[in-house]
N, C-alpha and C positions, 0 to 999 in steps of 0.2 A: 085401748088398742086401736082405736079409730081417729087418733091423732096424726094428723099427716107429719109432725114434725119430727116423728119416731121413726119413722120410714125413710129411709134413704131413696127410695123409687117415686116418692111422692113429690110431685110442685113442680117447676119448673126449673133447668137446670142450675141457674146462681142462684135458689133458694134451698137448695140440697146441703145436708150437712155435706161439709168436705173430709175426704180420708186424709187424716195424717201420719204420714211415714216419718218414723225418725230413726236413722241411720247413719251405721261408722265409717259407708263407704268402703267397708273391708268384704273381700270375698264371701266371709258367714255372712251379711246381711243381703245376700240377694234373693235369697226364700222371700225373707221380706218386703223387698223394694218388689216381688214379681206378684208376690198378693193382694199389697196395696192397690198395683195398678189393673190388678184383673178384678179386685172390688168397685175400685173407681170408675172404671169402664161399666160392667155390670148392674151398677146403679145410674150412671152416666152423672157423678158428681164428682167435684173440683178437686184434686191431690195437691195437696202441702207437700212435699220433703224438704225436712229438716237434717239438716247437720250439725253439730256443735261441738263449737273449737271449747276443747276442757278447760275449766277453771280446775279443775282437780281431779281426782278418784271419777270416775264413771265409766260409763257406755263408749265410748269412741276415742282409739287407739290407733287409729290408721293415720302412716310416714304424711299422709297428704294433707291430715290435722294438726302438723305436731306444732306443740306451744312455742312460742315465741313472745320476748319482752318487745321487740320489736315493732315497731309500727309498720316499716314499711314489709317487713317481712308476715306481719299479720295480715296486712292487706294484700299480701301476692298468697297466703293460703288459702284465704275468703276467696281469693279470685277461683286457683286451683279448685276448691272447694264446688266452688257454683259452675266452674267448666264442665265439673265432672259429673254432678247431678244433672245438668241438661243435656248433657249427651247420653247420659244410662237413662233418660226419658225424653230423649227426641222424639220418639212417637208416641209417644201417650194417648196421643187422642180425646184427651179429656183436660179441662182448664188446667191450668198448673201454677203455681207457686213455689217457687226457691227461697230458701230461707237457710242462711248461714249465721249463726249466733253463737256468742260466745257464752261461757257459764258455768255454775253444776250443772249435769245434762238432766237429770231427771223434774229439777225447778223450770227448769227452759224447756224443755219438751209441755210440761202443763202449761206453762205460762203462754205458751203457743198455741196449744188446744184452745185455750178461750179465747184468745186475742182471733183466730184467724174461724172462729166456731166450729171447730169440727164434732165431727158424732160418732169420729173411730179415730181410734190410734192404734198403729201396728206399727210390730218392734220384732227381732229377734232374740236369740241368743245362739253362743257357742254350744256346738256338739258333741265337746270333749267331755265325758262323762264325768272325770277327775274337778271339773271346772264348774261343771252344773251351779250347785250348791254354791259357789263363794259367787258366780255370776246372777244368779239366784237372790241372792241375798243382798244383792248391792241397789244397782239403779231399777231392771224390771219390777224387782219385789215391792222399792216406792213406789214406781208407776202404778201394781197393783193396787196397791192400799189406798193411794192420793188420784187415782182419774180420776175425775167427775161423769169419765165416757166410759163405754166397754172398750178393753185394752184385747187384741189380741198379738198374740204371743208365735209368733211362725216358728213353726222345726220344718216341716216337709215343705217340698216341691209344689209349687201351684199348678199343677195338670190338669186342673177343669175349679169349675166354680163347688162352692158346697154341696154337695147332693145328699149328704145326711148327716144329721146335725143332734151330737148325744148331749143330753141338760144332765148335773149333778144336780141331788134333789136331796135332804135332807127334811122335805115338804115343810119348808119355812117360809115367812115373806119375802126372806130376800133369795130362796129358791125360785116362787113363784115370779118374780122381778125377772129373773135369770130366763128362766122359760119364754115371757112374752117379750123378751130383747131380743129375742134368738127368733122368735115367730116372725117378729116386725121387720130382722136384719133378712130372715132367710125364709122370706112366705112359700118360697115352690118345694124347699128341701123336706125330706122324711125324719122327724124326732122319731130321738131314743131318752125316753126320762129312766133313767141311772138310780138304782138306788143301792148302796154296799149294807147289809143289815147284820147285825150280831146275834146272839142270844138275848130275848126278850125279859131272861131273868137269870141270875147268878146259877151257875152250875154247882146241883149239891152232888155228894157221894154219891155214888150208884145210880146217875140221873143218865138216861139214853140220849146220848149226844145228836144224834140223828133227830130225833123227836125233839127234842130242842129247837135244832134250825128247823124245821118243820113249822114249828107254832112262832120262831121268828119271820119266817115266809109267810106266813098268814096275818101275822101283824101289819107287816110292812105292806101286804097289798090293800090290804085294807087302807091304810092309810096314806097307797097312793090313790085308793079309787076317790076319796075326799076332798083329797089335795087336788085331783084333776076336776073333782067335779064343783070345786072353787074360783077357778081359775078361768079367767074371759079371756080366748082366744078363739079365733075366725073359725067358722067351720072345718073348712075346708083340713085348714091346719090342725083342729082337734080331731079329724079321721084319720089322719097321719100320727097319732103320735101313737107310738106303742111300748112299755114297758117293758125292763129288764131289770131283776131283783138277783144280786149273788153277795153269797156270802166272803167277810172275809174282807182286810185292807183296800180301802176303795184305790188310794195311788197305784200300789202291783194289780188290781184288778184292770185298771184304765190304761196302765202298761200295758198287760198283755192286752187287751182289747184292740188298740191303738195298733198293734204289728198284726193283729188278726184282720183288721177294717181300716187299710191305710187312706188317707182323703179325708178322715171323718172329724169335723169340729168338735171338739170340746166344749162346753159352757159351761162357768160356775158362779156362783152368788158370793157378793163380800157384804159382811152387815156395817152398819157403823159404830163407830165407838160408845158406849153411853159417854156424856158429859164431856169428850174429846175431840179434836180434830181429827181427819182423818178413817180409812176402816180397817176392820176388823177381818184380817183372810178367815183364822181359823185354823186347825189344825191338818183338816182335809184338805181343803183348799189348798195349802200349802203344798200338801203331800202329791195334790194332783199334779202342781205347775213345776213340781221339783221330778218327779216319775215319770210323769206321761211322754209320750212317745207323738204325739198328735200335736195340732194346734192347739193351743186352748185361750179360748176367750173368757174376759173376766169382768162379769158386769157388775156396776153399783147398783147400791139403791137408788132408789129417786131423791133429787136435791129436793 
């Protein structure tokens, strides 16, 4: 935790990871382009926005991207392209980079992540419910599995910086991973460690349901006082963290949550593959980045 290079606030300003925005340039991605730039400001490090002209199927659909075999007509899109990203960040305030690329979008948005080092990627999607799921399932849900950074994921309005910041917790490594990404990204915000718990044993005939989640509640706190008391994070930020245990589908739990506590981050944990490229969402996981109603950010493990 005392690695300055985990810290976006840390070093001097062209040694700061850079945020990188990748965007369709389309009306829905402006949640995004406006939280990238209130993170960027807020840690005072360098924005990437990227665009990318499709090789195929992906992310970016907008009249000002459209494909073209054409050369010279590619190069008057690039141009439109990078017109238009410097004007929706003429004031940035913070170093900048334009980058128009052509590609799959989801290979070209990582392939950018390393090349230019950044230590976030934020992205959107649409908020047509009917859409979710197939947008879902396409480029973000790579982006999921394959960053090597934490990804976040913008649905809401940027109306102030994080002020309280809820970790999904299954108290595993790559939960505990998840919690101190989210410490290092957001040292002044107030944690919520999250836990959705079931019945701690198979319901027989005539067993008191009630009493059930009862001795599921009792598990799970337990097993977050361990979890937490494993876990190295700053003082400060362990006096802030406070627990909430409920029962029941964690995605419809972090829905309703999300409309109850609007502003509030999401964070969740992806493991890796065994013997595979790539990581592992999960089932939850899934469930959260498919339901939830909030941002949510999606941290790896450690390379």
């Amino acid at each position: 935790m005392n690695d300055p290079s985990a810290d976006p606030a840390a070093g001097h300003p062209q040694d700061r990871p850079a945020v990188l925005l990748a965007t369709d340039l389309s009306p829905r991605s402006d949640r995004a382009m406006d939280r990238a730039l209130q993170l960027a400001r807020q840690w005072q490090a360098p924005l990437v926005a990227l665009a990318v002209l499709p090789g195929g199927a992906g992310l970016i659909s907008h009249p000002v991207l459209a494909l073209s075999s054409d050369a010279v007509a590619e190069r008057a899109a690039r141009r439109r392209a990078e017109r238009r990203l410097h004007a929706d960040l003429a004031d940035a305030r913070v170093p900048l980079a334009v980058r128009v690329e052509r590609g799959e979008v989801a290979a070209t948005v990582l392939a950018v992540a390393r090349a230019e080092h950044c230590g976030l990627v934020v992205t959107g999607v649409a908020r047509h419910e009917s859409l979710a799921r197939a947008l879902l399932g396409s480029t973000v849900d790579t982006l999921a599995r394959r960053c090597p950074v934490p990804l976040l994921v913008v649905r809401e309005r940027a109306r102030a910086a994080y002020a309280q910041v809820l970790v999904t917790s299954d108290f595993s490594e790559h939960a505990r991973r998840a919690l101190q990404a989210a410490a290092a990204l957001f040292p002044e915000a107030g944690f919520t460690l999250f836990h959705a718990f079931g019945n701690p044993y198979p319901l027989l005939a005539g067993m008191d349901v009630e009493q059930a989640r009862q001795a599921g509640r009792a598990a799970a706190e337990e097993q977050a006082r361990l979890f937490l008391d494993a876990t190295p994070l700053p003082l400060a930020v362990r006096s802030r963290v406070r627990l909430r245990l409920a029962y029941g589908d964690p995605g419809l739990l972090l829905r309703e949550h999300g409309a109850e506590h609007p502003g509030e981050l999401i964070v969740l944990g992806t493991q890796r593959r065994s013997g595979l490229t790539g990581l592992l969402l999960g089932s939850v996981a899934e469930r959260v980045l498919e339901l939830a109603e909030s941002d949510v950010m999606v941290v790896p493990p450690e390379q």
